[in-house]
C-alpha positions in Angstrom: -20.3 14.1 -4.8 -20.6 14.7 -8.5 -17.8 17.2 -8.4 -15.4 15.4 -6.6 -15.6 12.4 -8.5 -14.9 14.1 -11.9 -11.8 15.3 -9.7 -10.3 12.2 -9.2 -6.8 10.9 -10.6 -7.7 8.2 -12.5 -5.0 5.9 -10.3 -6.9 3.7 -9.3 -7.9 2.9 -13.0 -4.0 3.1 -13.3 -3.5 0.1 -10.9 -6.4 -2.2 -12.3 -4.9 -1.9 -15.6 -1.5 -2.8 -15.0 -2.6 -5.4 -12.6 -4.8 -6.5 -15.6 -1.5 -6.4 -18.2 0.6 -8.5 -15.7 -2.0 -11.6 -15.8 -3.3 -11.1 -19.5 -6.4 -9.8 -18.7 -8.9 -7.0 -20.0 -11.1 -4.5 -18.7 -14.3 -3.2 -20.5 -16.2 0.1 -19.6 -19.7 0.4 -20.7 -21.0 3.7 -19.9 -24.3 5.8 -20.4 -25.1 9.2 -19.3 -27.1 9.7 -16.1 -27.1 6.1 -15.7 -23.1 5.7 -14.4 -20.9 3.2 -15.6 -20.2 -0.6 -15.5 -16.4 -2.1 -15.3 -16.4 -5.6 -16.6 -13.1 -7.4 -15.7 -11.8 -10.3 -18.3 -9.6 -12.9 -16.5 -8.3 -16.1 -19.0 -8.7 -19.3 -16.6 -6.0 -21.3 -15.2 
């Protein structure tokens, strides 16, 4: 699994950010070696 992930497009972070962009938003990406990674999406209210 390891391999294929490091395979991957990145499209899917493509489409997250642009849907982010459209409604002012932000995405953070905390990551640690051997421990994965953690996508925290910002979202203004209203």
């Amino acid at each position: 699994e390891t391999s294929r992930a490091q395979k991957g497009t990145g499209l899917g972070l493509s489409i997250v950010k642009h849907i982010l962009t459209r409604h002012n938003g932000r995405l953070s990406i905390k990551s640690k070696v051997g421990e994965g990674a953690a996508f925290t999406v910002h979202l203004p209210a209203g």
